[in-house]
Backbone bond lengths (Angstrom), bond angles and torsions (degrees), N, CA, C in turn:
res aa  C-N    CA-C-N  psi(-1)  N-CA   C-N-CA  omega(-1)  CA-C   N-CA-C  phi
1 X - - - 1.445 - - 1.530 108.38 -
2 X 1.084 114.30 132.46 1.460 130.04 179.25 1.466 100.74 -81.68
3 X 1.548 113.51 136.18 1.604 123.64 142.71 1.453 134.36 -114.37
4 X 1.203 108.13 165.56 1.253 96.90 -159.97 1.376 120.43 -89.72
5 X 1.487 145.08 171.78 0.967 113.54 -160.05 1.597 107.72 -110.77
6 X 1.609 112.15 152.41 1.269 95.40 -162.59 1.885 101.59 -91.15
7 X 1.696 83.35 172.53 1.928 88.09 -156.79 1.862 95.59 -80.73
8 X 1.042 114.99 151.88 1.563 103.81 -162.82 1.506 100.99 -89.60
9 X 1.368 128.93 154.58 1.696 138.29 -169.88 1.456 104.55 -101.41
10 X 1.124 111.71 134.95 1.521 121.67 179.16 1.690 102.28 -109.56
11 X 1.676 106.98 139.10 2.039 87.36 160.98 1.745 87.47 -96.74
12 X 1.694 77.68 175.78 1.604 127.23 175.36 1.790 83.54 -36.24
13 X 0.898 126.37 -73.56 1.470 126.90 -167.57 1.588 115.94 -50.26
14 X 1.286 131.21 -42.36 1.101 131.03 -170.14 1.402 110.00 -100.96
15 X 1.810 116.06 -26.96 1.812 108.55 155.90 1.562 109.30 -54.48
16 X 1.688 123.24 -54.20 1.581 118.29 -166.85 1.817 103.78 -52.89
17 X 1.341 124.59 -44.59 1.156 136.24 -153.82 2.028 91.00 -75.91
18 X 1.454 109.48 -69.80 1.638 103.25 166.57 1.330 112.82 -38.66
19 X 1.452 162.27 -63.17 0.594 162.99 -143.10 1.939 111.32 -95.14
20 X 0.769 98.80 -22.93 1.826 99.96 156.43 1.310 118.33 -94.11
21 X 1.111 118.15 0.54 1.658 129.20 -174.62 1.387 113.61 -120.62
22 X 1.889 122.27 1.13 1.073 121.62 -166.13 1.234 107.47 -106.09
23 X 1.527 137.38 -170.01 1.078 132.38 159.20 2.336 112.24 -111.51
24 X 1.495 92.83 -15.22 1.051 87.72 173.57 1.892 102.90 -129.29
25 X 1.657 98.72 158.21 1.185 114.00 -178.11 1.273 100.97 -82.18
26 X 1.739 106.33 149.76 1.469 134.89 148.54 1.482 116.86 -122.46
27 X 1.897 88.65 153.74 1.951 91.59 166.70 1.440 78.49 -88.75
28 X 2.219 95.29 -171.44 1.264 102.56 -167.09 1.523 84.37 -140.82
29 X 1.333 127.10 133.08 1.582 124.98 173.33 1.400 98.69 -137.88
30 X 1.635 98.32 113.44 1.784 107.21 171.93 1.873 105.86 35.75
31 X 1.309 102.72 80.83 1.401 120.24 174.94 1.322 121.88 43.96
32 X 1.429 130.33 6.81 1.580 147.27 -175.39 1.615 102.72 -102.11
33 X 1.356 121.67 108.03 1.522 94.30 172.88 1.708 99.46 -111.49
34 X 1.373 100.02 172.73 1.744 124.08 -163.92 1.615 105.56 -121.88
35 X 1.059 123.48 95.83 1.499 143.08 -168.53 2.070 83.20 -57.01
36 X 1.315 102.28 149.19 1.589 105.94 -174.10 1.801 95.27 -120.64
37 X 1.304 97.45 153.28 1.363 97.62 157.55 1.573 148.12 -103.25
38 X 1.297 116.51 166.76 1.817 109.64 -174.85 1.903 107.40 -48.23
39 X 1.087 102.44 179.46 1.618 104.49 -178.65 1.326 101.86 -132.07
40 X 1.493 129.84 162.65 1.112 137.19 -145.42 1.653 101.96 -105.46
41 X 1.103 133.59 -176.14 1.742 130.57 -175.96 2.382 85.45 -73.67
42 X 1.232 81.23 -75.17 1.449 87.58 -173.92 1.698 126.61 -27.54
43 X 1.473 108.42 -38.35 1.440 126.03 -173.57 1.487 97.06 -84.50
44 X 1.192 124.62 -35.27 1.798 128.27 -177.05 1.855 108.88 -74.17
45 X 1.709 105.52 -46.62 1.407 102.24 146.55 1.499 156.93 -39.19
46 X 1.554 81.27 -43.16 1.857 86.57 176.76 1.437 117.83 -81.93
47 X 1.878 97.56 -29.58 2.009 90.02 179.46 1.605 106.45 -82.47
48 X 1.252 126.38 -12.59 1.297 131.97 175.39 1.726 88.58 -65.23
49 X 0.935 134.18 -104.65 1.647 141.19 152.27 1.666 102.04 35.43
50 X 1.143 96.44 -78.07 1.444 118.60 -179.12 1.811 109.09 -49.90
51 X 1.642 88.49 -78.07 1.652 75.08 176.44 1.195 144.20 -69.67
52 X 1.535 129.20 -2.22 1.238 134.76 153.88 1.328 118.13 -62.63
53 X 1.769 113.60 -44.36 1.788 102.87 178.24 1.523 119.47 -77.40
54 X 1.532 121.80 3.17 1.199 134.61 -140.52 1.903 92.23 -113.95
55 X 1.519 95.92 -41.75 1.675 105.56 -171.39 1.380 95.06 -90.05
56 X 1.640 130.53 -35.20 1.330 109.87 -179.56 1.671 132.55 -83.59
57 X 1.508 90.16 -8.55 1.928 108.93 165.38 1.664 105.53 -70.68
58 X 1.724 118.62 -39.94 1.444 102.63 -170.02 1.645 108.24 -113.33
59 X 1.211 101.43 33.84 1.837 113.86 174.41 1.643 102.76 -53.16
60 X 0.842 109.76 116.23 1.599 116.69 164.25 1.648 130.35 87.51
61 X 1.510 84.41 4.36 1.703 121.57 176.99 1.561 113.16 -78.72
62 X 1.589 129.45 -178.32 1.026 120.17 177.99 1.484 114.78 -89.97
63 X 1.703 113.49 -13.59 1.272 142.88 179.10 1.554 99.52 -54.49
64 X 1.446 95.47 134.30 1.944 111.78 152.85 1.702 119.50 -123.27
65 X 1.129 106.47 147.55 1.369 112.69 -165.01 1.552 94.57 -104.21
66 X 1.236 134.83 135.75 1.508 135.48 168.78 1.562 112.03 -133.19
67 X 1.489 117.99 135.52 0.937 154.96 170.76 1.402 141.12 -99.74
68 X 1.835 109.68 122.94 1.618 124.24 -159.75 1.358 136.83 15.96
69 X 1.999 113.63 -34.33 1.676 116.24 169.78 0.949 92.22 -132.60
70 X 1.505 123.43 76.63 1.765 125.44 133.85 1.879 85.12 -134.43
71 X 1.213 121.50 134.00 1.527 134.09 -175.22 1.740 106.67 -98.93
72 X 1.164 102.41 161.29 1.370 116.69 176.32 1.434 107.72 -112.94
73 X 1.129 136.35 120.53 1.660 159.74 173.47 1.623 101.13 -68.79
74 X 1.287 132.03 163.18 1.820 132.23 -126.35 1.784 80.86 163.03
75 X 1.255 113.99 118.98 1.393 110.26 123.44 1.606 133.05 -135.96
76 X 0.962 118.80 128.97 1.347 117.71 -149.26 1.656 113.24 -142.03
77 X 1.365 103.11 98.18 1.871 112.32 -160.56 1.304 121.79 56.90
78 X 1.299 118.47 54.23 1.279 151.15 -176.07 1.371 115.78 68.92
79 X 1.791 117.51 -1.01 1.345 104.80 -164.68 1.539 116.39 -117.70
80 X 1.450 117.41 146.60 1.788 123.37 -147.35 1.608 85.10 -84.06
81 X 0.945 101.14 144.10 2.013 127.34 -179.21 1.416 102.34 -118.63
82 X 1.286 135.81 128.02 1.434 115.20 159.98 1.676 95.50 -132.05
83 X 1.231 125.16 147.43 1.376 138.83 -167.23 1.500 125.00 -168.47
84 X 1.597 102.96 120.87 1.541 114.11 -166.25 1.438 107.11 -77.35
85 X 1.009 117.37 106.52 1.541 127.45 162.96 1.376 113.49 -81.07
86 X 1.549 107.53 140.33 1.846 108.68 -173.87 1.142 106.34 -60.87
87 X 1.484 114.92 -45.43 1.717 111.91 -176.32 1.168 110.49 -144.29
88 X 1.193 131.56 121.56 1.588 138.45 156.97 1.262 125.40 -95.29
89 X 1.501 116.49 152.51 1.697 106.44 169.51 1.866 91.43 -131.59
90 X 0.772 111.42 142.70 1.469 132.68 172.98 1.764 115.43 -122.48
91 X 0.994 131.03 107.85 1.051 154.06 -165.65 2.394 116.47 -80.46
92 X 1.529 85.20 -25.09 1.505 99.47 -165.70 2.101 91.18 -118.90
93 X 1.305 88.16 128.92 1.409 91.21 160.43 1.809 120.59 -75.73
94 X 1.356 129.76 -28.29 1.683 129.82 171.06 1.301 91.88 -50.50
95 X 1.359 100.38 143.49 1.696 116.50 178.69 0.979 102.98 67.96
96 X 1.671 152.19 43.82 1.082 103.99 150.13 1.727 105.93 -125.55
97 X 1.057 135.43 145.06 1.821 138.81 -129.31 1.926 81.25 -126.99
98 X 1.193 81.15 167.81 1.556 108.30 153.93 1.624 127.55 -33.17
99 X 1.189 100.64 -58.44 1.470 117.57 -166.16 1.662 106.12 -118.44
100 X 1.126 106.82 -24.21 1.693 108.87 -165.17 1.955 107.27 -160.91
101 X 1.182 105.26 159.07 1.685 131.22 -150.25 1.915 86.38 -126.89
102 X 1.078 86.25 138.12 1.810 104.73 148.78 1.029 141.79 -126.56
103 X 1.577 122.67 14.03 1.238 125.26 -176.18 1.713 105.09 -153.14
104 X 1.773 96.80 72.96 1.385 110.17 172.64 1.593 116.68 -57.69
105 X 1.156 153.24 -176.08 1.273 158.76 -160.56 1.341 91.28 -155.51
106 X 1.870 134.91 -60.29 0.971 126.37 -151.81 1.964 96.34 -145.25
107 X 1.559 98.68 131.06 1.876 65.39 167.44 1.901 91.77 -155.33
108 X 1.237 93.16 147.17 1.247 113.18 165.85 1.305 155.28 -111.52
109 X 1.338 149.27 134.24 1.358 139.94 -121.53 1.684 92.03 -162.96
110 X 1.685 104.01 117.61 1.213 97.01 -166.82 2.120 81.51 -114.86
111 X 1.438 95.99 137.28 1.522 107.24 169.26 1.386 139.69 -74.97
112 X 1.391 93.67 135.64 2.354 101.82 175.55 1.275 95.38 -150.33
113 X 1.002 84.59 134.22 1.412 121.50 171.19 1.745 129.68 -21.38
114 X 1.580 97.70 -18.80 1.515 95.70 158.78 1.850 103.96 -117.62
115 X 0.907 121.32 48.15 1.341 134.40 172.90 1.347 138.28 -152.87
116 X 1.206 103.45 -0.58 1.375 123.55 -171.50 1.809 120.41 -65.45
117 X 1.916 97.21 -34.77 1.490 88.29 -167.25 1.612 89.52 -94.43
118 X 1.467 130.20 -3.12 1.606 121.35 -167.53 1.696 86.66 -76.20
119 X 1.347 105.98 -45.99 1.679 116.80 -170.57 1.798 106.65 -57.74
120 X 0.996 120.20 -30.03 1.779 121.08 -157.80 1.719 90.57 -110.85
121 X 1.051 129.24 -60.79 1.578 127.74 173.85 1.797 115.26 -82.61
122 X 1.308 124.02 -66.67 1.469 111.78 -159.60 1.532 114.45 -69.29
123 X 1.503 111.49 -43.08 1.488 105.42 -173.23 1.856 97.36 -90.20
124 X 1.426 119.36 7.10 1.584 108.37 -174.64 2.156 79.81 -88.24
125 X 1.208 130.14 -32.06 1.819 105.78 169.84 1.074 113.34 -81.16
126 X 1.869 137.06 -27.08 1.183 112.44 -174.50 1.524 122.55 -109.85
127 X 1.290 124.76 15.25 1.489 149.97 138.86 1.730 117.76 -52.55
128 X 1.198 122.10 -38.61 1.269 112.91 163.44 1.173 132.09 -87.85
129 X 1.743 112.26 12.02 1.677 104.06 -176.25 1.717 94.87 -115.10
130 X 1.458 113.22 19.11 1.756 122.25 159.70 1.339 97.02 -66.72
131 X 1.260 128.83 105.31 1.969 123.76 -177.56 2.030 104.28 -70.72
132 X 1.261 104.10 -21.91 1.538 76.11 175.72 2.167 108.70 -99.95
133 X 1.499 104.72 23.30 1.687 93.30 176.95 1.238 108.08 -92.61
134 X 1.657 110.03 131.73 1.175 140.65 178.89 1.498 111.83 -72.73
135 X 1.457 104.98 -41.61 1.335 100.84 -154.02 1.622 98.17 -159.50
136 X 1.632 134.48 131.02 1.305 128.37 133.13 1.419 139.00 -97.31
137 X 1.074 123.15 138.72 0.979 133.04 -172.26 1.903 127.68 -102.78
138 X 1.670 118.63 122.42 1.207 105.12 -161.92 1.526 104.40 -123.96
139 X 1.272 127.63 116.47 1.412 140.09 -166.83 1.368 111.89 -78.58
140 X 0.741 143.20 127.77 1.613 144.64 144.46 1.688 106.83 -67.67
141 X 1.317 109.04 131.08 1.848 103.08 163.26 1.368 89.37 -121.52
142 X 1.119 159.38 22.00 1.633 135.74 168.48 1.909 98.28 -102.20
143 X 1.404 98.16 -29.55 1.998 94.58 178.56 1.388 98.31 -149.08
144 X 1.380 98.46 165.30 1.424 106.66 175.59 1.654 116.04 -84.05
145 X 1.723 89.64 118.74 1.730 111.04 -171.91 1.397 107.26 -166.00
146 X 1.625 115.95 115.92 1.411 118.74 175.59 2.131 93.55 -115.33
147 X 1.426 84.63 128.00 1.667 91.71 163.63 1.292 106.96 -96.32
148 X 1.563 120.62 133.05 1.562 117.13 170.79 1.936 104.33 -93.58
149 X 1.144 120.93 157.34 1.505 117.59 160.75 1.026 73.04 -135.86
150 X 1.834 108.30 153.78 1.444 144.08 -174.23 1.567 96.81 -140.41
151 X 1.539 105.82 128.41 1.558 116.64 155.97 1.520 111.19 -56.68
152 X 0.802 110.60 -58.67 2.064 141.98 -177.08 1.558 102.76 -46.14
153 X 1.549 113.06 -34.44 1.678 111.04 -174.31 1.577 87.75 -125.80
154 X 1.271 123.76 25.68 1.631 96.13 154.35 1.847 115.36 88.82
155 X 1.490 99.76 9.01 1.610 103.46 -156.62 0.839 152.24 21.53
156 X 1.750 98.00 41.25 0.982 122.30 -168.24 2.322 100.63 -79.18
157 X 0.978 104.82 139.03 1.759 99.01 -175.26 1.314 112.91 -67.19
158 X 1.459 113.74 129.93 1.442 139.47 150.67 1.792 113.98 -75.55
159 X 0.984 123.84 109.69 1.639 115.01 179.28 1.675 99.47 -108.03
160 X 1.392 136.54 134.76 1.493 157.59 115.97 1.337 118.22 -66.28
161 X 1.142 109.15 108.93 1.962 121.97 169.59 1.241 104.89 -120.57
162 X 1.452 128.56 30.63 1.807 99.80 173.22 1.628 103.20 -121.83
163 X 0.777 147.05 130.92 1.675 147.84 142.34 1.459 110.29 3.36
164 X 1.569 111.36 -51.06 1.384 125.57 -160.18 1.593 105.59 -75.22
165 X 1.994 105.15 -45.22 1.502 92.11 -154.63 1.616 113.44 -105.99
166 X 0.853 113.01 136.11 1.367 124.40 172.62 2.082 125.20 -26.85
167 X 1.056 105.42 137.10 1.737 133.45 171.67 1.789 88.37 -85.07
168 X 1.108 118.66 123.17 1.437 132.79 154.64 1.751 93.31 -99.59
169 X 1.478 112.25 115.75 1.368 143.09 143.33 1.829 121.84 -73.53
170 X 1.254 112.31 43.24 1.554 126.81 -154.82 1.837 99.96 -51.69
171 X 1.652 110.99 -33.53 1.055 116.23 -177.57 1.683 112.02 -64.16
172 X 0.945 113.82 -12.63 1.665 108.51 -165.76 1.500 89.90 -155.39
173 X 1.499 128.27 26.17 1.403 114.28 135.92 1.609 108.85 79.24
174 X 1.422 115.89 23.92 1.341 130.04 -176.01 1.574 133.38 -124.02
175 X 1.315 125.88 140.24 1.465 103.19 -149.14 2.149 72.96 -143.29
176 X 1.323 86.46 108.69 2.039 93.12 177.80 1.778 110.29 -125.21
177 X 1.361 95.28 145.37 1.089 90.44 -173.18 1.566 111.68 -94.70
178 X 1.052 111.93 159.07 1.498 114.11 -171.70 1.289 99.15 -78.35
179 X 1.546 159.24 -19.67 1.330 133.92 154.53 1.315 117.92 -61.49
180 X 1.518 134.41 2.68 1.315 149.80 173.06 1.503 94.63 -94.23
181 X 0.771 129.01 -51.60 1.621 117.79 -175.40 1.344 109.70 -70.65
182 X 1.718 124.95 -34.38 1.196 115.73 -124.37 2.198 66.28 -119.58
183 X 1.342 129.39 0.71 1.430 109.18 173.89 1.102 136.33 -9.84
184 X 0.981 128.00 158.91 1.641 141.09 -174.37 1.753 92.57 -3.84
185 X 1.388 128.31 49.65 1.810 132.71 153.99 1.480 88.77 -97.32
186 X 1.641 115.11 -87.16 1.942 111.20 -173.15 1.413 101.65 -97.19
């Protein structure tokens, strides 16, 4: 009888080190990492979108805005998570490394189609046990739709679908409109 073979474990040390030496990105879950894929014109738009109105709301603030390859660090029942979020803002300089931050404030995750259910189910449980995140954020790129989760309401979902009405960013004090996010997309 044949078995199968098992997938080989990397530490924290030898994923950071692969991953400066690679040409393509991975997340990292308990020593297994998950090769990611390219992003679409539209999906490269909206976090561009994002992080320009995002860095020019907290210009001169204690806030930093981070973008697609700097990762966010997770530990969660002893085991290290690392995962590229399109945009983060982190508010606290502790935790934040070389390559990766642990104490996001706000983070956002814009959706495709091979990411959608890690984005809406896996990181919607392990995104809230970051003790300083305020808030996640879940993008639509095929239509205009921002999901808010709130620490403050329980994360429980806020949905925006119109062009017209505004994304409340409550964590960082920002009120954008979804034709600002959603630029030259519709």
């Amino acid at each position: 009888m044949e078995t199968a073979a098992q997938p080989l474990l990397l530490s924290v040390e030898e994923y950071l080190k692969f991953e400066t030496e690679g040409q393509v990105r991975h997340e990292y879950i308990g020593g297994r990492i998950h090769a990611m894929a390219g992003t679409s014109e539209q999906h490269n738009l909206i976090s561009g979108n994002m992080l320009a109105a995002l860095h020019a709301h907290l210009r001169g603030g204690p806030c930093r805005v981070y973008m697609a390859d700097f990762k966010v660090r997770l530990e969660i029942n002893r085991e290290d998570i690392f995962y590229y979020p399109d945009v983060m803002v982190s508010c606290v300089r502790d935790g934040v490394e070389k390559y990766y931050l642990r104490y996001a404030k706000l983070l956002v995750e814009v959706l495709s189609d091979s990411t959608e259910a890690i984005d809406r189910r896996e990181k919607l449980i392990h995104y809230p046990q970051i003790p300083t995140l305020d808030e996640y954020a879940i993008v639509a790129q095929d239509k205009p739709e921002v999901t808010l989760l709130r620490r403050s309401e329980g994360w429980k979902p806020v949905v925006v679908s119109s062009l017209d009405a505004a994304a409340e960013f409550r964590s960082i004090q920002l009120s954008l409109k979804l034709a600002g996010i959603y630029e030259r997309v519709f």
